[in-house]
C-alpha positions in Angstrom: 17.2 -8.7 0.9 19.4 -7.9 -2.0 17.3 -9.3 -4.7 13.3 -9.7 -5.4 13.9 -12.7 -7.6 11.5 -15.3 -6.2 10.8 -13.2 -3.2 6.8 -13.6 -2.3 5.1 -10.3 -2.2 0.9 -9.6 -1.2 0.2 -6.5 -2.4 -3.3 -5.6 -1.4 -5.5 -3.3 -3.6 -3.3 -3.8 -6.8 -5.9 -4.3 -9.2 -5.5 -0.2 -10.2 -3.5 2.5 -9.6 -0.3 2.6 -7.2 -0.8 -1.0 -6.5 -0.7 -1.8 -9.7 2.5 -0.3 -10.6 3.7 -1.9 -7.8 3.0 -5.0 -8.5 4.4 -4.6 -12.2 8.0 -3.2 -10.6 8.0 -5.6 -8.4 7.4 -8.7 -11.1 9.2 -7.2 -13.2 12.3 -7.7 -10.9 11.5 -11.2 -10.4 9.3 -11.2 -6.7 5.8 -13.7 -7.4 3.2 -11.4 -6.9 0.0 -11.9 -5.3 -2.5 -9.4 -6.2 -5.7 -8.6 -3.6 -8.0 -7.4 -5.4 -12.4 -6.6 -3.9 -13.9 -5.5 -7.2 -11.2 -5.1 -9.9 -11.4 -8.9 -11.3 -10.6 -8.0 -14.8 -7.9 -5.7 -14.0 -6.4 -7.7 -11.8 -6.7 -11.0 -14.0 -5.1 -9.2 -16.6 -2.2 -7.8 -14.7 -1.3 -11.6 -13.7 -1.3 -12.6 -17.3 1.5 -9.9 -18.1 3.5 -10.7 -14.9 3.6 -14.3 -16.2 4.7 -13.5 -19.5 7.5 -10.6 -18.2 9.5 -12.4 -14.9 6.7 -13.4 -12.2 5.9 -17.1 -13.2 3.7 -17.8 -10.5 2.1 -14.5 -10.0 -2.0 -15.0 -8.8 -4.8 -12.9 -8.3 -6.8 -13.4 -5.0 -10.0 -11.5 -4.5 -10.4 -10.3 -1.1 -12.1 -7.4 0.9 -9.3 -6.9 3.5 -11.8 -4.4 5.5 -13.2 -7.7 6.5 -10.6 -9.1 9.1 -11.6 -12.7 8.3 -11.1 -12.0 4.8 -8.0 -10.3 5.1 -6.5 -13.4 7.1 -7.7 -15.7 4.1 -5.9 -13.5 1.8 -2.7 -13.8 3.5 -3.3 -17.6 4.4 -4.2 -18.0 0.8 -1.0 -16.8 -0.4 1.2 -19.0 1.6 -0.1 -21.9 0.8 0.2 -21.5 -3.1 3.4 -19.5 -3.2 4.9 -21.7 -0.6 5.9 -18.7 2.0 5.5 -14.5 2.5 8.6 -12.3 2.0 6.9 -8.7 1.8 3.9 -7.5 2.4 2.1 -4.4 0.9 -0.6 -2.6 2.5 -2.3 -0.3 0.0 -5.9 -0.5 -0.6 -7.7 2.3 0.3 -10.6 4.2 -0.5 -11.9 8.1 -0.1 -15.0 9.5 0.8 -14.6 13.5 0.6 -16.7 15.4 3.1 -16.4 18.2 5.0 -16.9 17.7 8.7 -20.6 19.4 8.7 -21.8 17.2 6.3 -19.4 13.8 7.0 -21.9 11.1 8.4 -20.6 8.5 10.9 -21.4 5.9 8.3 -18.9 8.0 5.8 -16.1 7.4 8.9 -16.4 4.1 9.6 -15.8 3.3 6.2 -13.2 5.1 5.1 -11.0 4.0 8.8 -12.2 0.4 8.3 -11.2 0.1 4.9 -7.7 2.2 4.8 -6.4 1.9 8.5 -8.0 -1.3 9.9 -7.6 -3.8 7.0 -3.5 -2.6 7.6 -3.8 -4.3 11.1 -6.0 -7.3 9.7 -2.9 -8.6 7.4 -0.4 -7.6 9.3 -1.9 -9.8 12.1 -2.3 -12.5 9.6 1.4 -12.3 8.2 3.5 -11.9 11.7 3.4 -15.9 12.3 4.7 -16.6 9.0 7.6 -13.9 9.4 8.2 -14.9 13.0 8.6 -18.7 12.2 10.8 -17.3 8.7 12.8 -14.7 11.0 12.4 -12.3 8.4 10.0 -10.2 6.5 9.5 -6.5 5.2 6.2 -4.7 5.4 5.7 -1.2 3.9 2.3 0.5 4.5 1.4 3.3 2.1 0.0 6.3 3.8 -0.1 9.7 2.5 0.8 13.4 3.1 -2.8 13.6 4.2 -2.0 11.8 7.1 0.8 14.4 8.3 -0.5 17.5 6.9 -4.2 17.1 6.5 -6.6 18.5 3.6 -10.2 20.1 4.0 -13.0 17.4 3.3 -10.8 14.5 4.3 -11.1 14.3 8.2 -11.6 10.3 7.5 -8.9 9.9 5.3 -6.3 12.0 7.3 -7.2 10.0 10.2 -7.2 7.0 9.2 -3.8 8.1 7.1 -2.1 9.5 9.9 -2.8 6.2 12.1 -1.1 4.1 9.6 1.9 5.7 10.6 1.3 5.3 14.1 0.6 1.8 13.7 3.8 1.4 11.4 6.5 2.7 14.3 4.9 0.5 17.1 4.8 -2.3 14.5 8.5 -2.1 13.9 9.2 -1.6 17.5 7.4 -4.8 18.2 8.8 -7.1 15.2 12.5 -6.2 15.2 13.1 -9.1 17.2 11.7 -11.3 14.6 14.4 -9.1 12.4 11.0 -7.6 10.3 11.4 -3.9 9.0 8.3 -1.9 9.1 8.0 1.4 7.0 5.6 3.7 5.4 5.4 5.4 2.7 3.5 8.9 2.2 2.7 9.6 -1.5 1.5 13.4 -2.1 -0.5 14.0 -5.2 -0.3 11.0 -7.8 -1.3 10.7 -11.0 -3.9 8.4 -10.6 -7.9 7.7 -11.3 -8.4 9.5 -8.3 -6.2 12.6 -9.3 -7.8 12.5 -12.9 -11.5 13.1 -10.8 -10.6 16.2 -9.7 -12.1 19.1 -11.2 -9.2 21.0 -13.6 -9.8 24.3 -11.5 -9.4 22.4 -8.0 -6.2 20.8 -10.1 -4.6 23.7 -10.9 -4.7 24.9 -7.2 -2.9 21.5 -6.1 -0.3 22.1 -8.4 0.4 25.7 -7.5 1.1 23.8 -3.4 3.5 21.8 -5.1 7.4 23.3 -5.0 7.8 20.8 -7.8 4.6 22.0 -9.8 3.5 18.5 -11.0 1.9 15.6 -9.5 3.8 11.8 -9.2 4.0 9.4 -11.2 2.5 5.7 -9.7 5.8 4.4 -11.2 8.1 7.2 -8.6 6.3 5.3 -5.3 6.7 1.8 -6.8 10.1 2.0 -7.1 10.8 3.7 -3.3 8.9 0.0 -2.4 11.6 -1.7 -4.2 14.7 0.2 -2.6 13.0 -0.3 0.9 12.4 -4.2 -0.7 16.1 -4.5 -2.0 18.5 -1.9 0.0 16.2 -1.0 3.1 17.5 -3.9 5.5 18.9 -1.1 8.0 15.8 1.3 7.7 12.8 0.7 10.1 10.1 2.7 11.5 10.4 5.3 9.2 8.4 7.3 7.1 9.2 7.9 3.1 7.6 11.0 1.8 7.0 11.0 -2.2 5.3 14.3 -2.4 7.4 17.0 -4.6 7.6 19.1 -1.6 4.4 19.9 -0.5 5.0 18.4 3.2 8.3 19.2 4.3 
């Protein structure tokens, strides 16, 4: 794909954060948008109403909790019909619920792996027909450094992190015939709501780990998703770490 301009991309969990500036590189460059959203209504509403005005005519909001695999399906089903067809697909919701092991309930688990490593399978399931009947299609799964390196308190999240890149090399293995590139991308510390949390103590430790010493930008992972979108027609199965160093 050489250019986004009127390319279909579902982004899931764009309402906030790295989805967000995803989606806002990615309209900006001309793609129609379709932003999943479970909670973030006026967030998301509002980020459709810029995209509009700044390159993506058609972008939409759809609400959906993609944990649910019937409502992840709809999502992607959703999309299709009103934008008319699926170019690229996003996985990137996610959630975090810090705990260490002792005190991690199963409840705690099951949430966290539903939400950030089964709702990845749930729309990609939904989207393979579309790219096998197109012949083409790019999906890129953000994961994290979590998932290679692991962190204390986040046995869920590391699991569920590291599977997504599991998932993502037998996924490209499988839909290479169908001439669909599969990738992931691990992000390391970002500046996001969920960085800005973090106690300034605990903060000043993380940046310390960093070789870079400071954390990413949401802007520095959006645009690795539009060279993988644009100039990654040769790359598949791989892994794309954004982290300043602190996995090598």
């Amino acid at each position: 794909m050489t250019t986004l301009e009127g390319a279909v991309v579902v982004i899931t969990g764009a309402g906030r954060g790295i989805g967000r500036a995803i989606a806002l590189e990615l309209g900006q460059g001309g793609a129609q948008v379709a932003i999943n959203y479970a909670h973030s209504k006026e967030s998301a509403e509002e980020l459709v109403r810029w995209l509009r005005e700044h390159g993506s005519q058609h972008a939409l909001a759809i609400q959906a909790d993609v944990s649910d695999a019937t409502q992840a399906a709809s999502l992607i089903d959703e999309a299709v019909q009103r934008l008319g067809r699926i170019d690229v697909l996003v996985n990137n919701a996610g959630i975090n619920i810090d705990r260490s092991l002792k005190n991690l309930s199963v409840e705690d688990w099951d949430t966290v792996l539903q939400m950030d490593l089964h709702s990845y399978f749930y729309t990609v399931k939904a989207a393979v027909p579309y790219f096998a009947k197109q012949r083409s299609g790019k999906i890129i799964n953000i994961s994290s450094f979590v998932g290679q390196a692991g962190n204390f308190g986040q046995a869920n999240y590391s699991a569920a992190k590291a599977g997504i890149i599991g998932f993502t090399k037998t996924a490209a293995l499988e839909l290479a015939r169908s001439n669909v590139t599969v990738n992931a991308i691990c992000p390391g510390f970002i500046e996001t709501e969920m960085y800005q949390n973090i106690p300034d103590k605990v903060k000043e430790g993380i940046l310390q780990r960093i070789p870079l010493r400071r954390v990413g930008t949401p802007q520095e992972v959006a645009r690795a998703v539009l060279y993988l979108i644009v100039d990654g027609d040769y790359i598949t199965g791989q892994t794309l770490n954004i982290n300043g160093g602190i996995y090598m």
